[in-house]
Biopython code that builds the backbone (N, CA, C, O; Angstrom):
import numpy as np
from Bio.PDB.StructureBuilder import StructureBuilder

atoms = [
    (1, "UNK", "N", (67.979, -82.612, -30.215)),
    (1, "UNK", "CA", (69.020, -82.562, -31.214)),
    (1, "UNK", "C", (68.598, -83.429, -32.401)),
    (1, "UNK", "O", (68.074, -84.537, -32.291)),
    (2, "UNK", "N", (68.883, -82.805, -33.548)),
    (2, "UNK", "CA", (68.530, -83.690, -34.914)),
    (2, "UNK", "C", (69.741, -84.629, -35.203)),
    (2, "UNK", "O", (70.809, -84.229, -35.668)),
    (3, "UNK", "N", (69.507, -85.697, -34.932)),
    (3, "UNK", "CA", (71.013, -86.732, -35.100)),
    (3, "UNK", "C", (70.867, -87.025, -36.679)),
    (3, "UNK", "O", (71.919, -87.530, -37.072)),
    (4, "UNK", "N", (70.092, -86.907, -37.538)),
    (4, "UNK", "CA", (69.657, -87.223, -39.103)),
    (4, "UNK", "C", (70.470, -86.288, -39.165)),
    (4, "UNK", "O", (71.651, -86.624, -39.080)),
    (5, "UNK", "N", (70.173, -84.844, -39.329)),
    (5, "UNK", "CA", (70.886, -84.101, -39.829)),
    (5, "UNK", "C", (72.432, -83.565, -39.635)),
    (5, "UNK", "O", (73.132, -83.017, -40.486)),
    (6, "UNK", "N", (72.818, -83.933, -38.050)),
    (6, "UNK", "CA", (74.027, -84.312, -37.785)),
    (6, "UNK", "C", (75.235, -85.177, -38.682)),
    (6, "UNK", "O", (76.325, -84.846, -39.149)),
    (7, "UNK", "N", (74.462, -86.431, -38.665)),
    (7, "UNK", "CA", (74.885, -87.265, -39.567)),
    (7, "UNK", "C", (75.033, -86.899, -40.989)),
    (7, "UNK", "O", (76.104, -87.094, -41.562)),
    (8, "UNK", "N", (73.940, -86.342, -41.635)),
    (8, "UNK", "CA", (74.039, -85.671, -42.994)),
    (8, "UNK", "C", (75.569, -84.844, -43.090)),
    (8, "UNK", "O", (76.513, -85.118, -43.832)),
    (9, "UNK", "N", (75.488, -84.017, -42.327)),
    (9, "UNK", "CA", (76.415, -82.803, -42.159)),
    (9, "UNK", "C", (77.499, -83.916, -42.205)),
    (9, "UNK", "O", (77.802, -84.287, -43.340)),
    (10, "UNK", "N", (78.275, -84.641, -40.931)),
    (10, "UNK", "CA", (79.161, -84.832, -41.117)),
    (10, "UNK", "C", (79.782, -85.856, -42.328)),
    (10, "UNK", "O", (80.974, -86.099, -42.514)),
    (11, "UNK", "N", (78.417, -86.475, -43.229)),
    (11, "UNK", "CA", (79.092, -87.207, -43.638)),
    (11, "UNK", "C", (79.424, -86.285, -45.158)),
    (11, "UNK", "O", (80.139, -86.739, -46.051)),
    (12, "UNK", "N", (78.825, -85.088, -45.208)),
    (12, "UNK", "CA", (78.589, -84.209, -46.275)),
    (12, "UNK", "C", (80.739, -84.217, -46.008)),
    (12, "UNK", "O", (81.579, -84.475, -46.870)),
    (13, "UNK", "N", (80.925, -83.911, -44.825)),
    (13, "UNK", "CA", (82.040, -83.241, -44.556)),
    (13, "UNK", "C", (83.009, -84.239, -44.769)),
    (13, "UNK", "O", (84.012, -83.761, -45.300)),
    (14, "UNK", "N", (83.102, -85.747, -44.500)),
    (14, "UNK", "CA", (83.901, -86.278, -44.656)),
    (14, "UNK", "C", (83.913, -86.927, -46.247)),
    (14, "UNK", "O", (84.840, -87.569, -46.742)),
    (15, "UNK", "N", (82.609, -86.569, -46.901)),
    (15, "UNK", "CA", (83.223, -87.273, -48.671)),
    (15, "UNK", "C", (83.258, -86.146, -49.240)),
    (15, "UNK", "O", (83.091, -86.364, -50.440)),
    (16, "UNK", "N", (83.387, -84.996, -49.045)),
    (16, "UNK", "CA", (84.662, -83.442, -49.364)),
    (16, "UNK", "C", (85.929, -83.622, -49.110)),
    (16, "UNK", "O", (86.808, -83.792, -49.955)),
    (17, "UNK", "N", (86.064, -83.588, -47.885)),
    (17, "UNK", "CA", (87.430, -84.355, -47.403)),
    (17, "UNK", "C", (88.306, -85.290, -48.398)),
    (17, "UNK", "O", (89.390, -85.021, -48.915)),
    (18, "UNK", "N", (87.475, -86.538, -48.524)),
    (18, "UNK", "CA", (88.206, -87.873, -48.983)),
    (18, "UNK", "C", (87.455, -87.556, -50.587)),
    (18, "UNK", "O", (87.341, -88.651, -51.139)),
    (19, "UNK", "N", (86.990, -86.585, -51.371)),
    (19, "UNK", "CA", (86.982, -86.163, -52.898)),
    (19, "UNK", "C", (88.170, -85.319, -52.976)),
    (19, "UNK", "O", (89.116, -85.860, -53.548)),
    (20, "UNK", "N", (88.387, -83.996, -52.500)),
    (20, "UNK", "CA", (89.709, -83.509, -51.988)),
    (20, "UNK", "C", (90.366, -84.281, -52.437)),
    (20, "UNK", "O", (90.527, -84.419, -53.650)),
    (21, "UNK", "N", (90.934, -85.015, -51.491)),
    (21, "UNK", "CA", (91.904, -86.176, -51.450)),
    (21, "UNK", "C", (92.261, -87.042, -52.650)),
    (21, "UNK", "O", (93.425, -87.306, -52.953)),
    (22, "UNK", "N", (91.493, -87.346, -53.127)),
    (22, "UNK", "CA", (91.287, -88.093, -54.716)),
    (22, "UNK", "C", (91.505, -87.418, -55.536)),
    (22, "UNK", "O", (91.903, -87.790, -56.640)),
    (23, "UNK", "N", (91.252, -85.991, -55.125)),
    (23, "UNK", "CA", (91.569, -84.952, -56.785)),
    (23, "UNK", "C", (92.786, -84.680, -57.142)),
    (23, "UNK", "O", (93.257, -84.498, -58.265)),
    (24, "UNK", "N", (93.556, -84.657, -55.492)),
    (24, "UNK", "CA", (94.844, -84.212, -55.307)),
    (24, "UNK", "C", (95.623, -85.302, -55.679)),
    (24, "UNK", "O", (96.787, -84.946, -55.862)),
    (25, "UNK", "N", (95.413, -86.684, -55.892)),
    (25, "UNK", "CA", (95.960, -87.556, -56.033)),
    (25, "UNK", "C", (95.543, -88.058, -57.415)),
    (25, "UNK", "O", (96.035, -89.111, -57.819)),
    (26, "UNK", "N", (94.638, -87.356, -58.199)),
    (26, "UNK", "CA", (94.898, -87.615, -59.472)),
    (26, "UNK", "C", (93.822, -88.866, -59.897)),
    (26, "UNK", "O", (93.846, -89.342, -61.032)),
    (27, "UNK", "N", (93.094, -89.231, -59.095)),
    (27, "UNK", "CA", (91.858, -90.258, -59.302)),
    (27, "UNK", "C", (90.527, -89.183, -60.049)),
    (27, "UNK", "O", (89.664, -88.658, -59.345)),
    (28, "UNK", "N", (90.560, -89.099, -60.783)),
    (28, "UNK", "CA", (89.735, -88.011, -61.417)),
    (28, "UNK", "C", (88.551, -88.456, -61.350)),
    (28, "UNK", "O", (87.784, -87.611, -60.889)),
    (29, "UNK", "N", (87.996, -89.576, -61.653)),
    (29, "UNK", "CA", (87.112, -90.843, -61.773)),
    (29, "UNK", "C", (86.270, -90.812, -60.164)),
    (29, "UNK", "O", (85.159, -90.348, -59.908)),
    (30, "UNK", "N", (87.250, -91.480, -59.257)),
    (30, "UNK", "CA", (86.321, -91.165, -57.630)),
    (30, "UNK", "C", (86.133, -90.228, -57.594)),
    (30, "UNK", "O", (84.974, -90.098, -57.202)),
    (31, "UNK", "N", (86.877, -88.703, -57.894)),
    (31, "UNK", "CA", (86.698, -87.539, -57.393)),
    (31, "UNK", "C", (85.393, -87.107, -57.919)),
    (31, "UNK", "O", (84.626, -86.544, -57.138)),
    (32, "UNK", "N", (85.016, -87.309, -59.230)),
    (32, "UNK", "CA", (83.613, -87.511, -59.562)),
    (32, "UNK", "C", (82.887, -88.056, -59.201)),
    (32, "UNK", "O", (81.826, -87.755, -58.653)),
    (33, "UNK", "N", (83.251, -88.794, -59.402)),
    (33, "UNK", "CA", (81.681, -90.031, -57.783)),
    (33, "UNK", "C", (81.274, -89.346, -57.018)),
    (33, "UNK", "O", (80.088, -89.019, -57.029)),
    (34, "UNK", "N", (82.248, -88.857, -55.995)),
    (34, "UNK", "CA", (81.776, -88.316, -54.753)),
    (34, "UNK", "C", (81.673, -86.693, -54.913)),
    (34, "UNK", "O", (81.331, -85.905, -54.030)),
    (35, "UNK", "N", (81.919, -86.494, -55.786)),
    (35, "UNK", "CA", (81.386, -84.917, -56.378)),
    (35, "UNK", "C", (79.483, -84.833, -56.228)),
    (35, "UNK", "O", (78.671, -84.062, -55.716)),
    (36, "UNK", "N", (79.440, -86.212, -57.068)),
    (36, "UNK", "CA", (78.066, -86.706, -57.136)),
    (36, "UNK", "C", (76.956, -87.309, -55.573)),
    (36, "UNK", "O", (75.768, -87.171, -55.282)),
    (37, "UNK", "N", (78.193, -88.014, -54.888)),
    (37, "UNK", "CA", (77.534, -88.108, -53.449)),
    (37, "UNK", "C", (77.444, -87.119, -52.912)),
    (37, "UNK", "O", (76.413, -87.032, -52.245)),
    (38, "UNK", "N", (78.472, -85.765, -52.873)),
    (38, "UNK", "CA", (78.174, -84.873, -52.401)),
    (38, "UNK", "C", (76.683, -83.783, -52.322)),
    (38, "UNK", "O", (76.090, -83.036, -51.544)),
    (39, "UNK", "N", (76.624, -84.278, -53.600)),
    (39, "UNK", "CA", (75.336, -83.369, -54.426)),
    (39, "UNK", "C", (74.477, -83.702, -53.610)),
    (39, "UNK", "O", (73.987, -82.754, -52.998)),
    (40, "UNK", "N", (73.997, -84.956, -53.294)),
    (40, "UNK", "CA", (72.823, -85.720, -53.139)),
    (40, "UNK", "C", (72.972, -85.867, -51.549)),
    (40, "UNK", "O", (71.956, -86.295, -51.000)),
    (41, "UNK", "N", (74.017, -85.597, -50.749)),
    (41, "UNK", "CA", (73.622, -85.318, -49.608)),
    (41, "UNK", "C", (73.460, -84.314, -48.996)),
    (41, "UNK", "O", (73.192, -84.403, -47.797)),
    (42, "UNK", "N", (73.627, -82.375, -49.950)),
    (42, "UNK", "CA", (73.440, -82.312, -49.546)),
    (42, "UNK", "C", (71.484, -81.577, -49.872)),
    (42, "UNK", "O", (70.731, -80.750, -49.358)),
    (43, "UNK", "N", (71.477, -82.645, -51.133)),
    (43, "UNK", "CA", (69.934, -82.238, -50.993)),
    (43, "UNK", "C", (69.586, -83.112, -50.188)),
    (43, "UNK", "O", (68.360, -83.006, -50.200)),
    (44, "UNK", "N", (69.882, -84.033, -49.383)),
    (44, "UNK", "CA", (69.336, -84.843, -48.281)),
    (44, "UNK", "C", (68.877, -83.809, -47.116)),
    (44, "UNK", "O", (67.776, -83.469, -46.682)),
    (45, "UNK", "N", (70.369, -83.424, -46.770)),
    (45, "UNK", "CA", (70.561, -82.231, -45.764)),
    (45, "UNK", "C", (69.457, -80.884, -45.863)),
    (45, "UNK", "O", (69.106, -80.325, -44.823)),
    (46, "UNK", "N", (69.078, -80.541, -46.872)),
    (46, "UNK", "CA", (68.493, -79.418, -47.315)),
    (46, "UNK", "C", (66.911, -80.094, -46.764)),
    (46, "UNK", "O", (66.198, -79.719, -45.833)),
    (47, "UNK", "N", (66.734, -81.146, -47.680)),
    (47, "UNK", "CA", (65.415, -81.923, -47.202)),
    (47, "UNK", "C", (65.113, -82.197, -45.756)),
    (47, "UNK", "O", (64.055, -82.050, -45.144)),
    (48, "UNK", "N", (66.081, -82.554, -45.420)),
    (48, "UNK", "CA", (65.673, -82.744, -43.499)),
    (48, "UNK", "C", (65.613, -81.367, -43.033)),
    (48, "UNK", "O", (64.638, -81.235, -42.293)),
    (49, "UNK", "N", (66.321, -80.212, -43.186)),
    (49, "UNK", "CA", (65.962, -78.860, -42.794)),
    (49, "UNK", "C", (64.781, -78.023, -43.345)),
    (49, "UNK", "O", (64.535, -76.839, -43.113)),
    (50, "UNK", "N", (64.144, -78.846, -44.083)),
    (50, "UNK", "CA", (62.608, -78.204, -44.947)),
    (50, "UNK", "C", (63.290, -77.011, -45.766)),
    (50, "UNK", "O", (62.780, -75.891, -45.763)),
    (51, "UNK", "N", (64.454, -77.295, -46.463)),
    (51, "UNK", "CA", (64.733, -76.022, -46.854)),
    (51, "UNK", "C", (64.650, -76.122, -48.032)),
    (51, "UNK", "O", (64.852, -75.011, -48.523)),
    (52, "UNK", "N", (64.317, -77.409, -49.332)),
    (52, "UNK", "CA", (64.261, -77.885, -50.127)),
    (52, "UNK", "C", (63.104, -77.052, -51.093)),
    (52, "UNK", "O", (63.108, -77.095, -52.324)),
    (53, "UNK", "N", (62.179, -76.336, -50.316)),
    (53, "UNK", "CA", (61.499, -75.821, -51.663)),
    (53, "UNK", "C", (62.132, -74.288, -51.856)),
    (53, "UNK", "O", (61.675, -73.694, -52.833)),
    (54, "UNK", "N", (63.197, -73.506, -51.000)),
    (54, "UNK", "CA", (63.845, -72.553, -51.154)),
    (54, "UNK", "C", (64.580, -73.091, -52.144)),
    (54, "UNK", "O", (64.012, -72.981, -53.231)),
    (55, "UNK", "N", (65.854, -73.749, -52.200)),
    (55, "UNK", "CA", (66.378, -74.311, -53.137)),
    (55, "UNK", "C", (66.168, -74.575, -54.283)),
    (55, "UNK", "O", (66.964, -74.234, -55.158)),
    (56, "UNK", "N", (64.492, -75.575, -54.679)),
    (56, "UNK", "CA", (64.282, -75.456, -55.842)),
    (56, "UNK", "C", (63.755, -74.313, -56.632)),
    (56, "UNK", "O", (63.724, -74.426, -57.857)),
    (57, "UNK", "N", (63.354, -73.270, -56.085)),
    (57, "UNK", "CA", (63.256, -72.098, -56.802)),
    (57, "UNK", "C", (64.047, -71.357, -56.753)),
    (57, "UNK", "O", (63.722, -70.174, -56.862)),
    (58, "UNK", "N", (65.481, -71.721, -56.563)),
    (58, "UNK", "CA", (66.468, -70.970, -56.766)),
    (58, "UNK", "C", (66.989, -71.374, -58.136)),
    (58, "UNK", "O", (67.317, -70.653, -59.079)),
    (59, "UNK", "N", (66.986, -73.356, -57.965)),
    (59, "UNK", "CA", (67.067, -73.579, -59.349)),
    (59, "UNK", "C", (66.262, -73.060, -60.365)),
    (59, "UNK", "O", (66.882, -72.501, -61.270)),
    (60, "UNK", "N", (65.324, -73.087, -60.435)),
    (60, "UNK", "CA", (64.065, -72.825, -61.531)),
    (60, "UNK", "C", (64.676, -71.290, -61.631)),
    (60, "UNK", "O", (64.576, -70.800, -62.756)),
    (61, "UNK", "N", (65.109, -70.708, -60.924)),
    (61, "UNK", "CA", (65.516, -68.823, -61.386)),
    (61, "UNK", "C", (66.658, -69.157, -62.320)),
    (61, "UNK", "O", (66.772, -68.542, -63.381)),
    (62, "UNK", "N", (67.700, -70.321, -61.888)),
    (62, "UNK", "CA", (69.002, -70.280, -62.202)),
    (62, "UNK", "C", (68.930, -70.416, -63.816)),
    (62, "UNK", "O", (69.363, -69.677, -64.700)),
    (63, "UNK", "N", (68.235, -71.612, -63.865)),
    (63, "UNK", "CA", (67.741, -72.808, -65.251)),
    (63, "UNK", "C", (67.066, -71.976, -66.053)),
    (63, "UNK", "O", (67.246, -72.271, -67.234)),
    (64, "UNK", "N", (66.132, -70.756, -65.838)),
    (64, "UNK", "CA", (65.420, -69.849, -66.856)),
    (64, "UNK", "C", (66.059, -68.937, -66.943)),
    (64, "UNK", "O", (65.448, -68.110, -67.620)),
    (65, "UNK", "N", (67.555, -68.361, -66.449)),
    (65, "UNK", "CA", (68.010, -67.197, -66.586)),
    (65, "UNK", "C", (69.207, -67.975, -68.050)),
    (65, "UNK", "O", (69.340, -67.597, -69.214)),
    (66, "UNK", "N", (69.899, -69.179, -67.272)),
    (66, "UNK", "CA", (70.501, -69.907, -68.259)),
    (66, "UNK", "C", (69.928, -69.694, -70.043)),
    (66, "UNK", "O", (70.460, -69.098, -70.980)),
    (67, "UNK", "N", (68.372, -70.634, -69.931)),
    (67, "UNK", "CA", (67.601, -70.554, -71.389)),
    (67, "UNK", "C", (67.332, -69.390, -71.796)),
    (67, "UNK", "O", (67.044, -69.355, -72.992)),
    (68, "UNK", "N", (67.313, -68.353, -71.225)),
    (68, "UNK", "CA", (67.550, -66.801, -71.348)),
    (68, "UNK", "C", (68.909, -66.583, -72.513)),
    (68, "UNK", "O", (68.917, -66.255, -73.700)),
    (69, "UNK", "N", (69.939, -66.918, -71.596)),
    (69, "UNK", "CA", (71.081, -66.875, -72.247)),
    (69, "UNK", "C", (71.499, -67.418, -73.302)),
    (69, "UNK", "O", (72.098, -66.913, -74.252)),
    (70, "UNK", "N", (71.074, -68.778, -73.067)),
    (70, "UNK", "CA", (71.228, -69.585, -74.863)),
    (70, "UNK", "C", (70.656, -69.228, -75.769)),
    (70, "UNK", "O", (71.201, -69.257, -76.873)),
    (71, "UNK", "N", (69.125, -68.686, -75.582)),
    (71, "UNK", "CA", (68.218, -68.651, -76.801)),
    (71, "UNK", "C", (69.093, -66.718, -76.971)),
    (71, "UNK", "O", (69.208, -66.187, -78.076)),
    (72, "UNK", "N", (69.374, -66.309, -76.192)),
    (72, "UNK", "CA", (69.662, -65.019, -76.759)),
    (72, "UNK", "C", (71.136, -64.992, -77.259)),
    (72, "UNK", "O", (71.401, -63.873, -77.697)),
    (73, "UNK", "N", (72.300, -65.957, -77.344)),
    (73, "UNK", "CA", (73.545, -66.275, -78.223)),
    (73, "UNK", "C", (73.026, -66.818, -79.165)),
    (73, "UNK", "O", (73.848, -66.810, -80.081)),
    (74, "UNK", "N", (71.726, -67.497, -79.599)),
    (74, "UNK", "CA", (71.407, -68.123, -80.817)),
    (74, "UNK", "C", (70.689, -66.962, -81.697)),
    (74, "UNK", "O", (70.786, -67.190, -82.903)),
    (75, "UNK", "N", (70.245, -66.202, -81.490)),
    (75, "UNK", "CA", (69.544, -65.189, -81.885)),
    (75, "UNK", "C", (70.375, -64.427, -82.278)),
    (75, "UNK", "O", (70.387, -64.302, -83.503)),
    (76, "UNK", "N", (71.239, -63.736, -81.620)),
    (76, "UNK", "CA", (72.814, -62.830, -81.898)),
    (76, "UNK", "C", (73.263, -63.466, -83.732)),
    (76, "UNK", "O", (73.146, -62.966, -84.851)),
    (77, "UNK", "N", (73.813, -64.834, -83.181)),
    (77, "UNK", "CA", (74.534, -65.725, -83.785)),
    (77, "UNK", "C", (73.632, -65.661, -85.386)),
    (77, "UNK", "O", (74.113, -65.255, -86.444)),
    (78, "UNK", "N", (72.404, -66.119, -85.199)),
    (78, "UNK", "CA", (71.355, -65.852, -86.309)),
    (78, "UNK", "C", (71.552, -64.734, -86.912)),
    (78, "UNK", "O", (71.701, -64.642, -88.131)),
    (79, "UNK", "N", (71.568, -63.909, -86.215)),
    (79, "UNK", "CA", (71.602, -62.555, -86.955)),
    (79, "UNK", "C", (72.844, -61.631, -87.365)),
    (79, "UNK", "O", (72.723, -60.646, -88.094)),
    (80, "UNK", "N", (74.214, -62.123, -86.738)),
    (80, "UNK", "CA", (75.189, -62.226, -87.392)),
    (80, "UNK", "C", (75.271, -62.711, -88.879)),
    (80, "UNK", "O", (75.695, -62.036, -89.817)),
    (81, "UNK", "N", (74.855, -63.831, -88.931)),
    (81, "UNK", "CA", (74.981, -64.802, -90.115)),
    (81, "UNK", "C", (74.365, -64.330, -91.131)),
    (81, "UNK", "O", (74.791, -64.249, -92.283)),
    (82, "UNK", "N", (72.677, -63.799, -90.449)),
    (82, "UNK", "CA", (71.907, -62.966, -91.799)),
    (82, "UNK", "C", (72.569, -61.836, -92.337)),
    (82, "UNK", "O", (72.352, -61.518, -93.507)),
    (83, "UNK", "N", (73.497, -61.070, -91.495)),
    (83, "UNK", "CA", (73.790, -59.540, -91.836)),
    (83, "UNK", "C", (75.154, -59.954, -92.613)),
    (83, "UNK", "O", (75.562, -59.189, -93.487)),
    (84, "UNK", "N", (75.792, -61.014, -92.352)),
    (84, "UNK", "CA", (77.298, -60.921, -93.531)),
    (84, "UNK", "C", (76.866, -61.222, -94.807)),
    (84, "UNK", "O", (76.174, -62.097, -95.328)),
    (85, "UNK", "N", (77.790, -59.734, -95.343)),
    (85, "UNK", "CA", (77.837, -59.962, -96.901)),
    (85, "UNK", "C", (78.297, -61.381, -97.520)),
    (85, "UNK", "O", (79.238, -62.089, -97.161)),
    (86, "UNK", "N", (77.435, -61.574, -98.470)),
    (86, "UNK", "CA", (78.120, -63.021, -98.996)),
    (86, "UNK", "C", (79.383, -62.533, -99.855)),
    (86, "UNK", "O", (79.417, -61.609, -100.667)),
    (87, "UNK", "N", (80.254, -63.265, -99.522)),
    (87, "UNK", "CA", (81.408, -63.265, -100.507)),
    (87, "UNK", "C", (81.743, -64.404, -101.733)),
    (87, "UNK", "O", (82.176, -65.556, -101.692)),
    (88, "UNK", "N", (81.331, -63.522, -102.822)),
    (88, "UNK", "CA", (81.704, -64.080, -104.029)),
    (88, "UNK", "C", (82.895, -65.275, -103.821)),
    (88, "UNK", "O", (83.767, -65.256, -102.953)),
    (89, "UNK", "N", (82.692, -66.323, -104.859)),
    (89, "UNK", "CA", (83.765, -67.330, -104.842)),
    (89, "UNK", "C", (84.790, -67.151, -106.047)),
    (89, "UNK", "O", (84.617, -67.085, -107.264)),
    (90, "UNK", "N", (86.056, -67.092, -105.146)),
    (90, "UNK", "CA", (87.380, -67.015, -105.670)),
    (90, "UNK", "C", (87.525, -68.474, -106.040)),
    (90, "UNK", "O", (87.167, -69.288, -105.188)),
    (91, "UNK", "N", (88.006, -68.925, -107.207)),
    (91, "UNK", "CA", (89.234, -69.830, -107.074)),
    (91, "UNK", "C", (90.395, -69.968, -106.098)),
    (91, "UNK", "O", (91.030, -68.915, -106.048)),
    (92, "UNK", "N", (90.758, -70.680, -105.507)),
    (92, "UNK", "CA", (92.103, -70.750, -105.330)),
    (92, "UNK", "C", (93.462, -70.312, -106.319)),
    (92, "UNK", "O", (93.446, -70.892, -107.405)),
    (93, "UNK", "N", (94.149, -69.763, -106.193)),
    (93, "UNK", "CA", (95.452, -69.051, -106.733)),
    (93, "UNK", "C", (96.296, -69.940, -106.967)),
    (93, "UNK", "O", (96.392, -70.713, -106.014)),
    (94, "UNK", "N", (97.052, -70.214, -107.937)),
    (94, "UNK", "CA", (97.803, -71.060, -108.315)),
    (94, "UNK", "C", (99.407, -70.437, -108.495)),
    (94, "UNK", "O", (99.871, -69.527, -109.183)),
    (95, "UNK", "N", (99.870, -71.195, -107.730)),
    (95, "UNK", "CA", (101.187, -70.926, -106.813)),
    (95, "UNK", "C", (102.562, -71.842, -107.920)),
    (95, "UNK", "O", (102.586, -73.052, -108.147)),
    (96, "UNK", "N", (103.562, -70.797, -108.424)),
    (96, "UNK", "CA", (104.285, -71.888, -109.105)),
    (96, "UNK", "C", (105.749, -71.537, -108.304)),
    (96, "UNK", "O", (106.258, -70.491, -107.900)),
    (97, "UNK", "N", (106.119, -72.848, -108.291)),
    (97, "UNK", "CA", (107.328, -73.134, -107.284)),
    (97, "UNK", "C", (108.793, -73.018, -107.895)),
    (97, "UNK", "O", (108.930, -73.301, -109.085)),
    (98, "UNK", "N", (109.429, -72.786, -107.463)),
    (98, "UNK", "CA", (110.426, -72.798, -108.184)),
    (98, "UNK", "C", (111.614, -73.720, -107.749)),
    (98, "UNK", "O", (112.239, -73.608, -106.694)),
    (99, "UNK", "N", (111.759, -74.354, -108.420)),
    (99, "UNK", "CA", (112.818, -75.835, -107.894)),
    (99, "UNK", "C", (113.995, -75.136, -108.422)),
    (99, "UNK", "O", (114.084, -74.298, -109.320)),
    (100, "UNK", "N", (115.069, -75.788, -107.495)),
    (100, "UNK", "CA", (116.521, -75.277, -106.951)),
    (100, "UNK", "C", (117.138, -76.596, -107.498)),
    (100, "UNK", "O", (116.738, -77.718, -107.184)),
    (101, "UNK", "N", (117.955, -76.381, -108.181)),
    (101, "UNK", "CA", (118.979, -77.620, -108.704)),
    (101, "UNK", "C", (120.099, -77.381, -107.768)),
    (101, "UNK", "O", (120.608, -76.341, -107.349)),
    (102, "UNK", "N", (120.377, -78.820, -107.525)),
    (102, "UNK", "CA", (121.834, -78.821, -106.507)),
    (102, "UNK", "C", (122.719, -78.510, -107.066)),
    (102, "UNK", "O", (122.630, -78.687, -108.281)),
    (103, "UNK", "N", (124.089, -77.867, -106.521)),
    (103, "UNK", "CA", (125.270, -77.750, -107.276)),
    (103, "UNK", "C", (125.555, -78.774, -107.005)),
    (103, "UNK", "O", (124.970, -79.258, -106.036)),
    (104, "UNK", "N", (126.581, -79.602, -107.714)),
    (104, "UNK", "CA", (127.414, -80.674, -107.804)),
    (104, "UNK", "C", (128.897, -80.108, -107.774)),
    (104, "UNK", "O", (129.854, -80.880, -107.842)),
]
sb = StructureBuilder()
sb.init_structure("model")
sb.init_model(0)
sb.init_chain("A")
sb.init_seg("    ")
for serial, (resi, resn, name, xyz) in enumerate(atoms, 1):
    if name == "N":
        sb.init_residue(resn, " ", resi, " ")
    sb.init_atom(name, np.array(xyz, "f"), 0.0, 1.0, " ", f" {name:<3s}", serial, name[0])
structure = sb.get_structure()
């Protein structure tokens, strides 16, 4: 029996639990912390199961499909911008008000 990875697991399970718990109660602050412990155990967990180089080339697919996506909204965006007609400059319109005298 792997007691490392036992341990991983359950402790993966109990700072879910007690982040849960913090979110629901409005500690936004811990619930982030252990958002963050969570992360990191369970690339612990992943690491003791040798499963860690599956994982990182899941990231590396994730992270280049992402820069995929940005550089191709910047490109769009670019070329939006080139294709609008420029519009000539108006003045602003000058607005006359008309004041209301009180009856007396």
């Amino acid at each position: 029996m792997d007691y490392a990875g036992v341990a991983l697991l359950l402790g993966l399970f109990i700072s879910n639990a007690v982040g849960l718990d913090l979110l629901y109660n409005h500690r936004l602050k811990l619930a982030g912390t252990l958002n963050i412990v969570n992360l990191c155990l369970t690339i612990a967990l992943a690491y003791n199961f040798n499963q860690i180089r599956s994982i990182l080339i899941v990231f590396a697919v994730v992270a280049v499909i992402v820069v995929i996506i940005l550089l191709a909204r910047l490109y769009i965006n670019f070329k939006r911008r080139q294709n609008r007609p420029s519009q000539p400059f108006e003045p602003p319109v000058d607005v006359d008000f008309i004041e209301h005298e009180d009856e007396e």
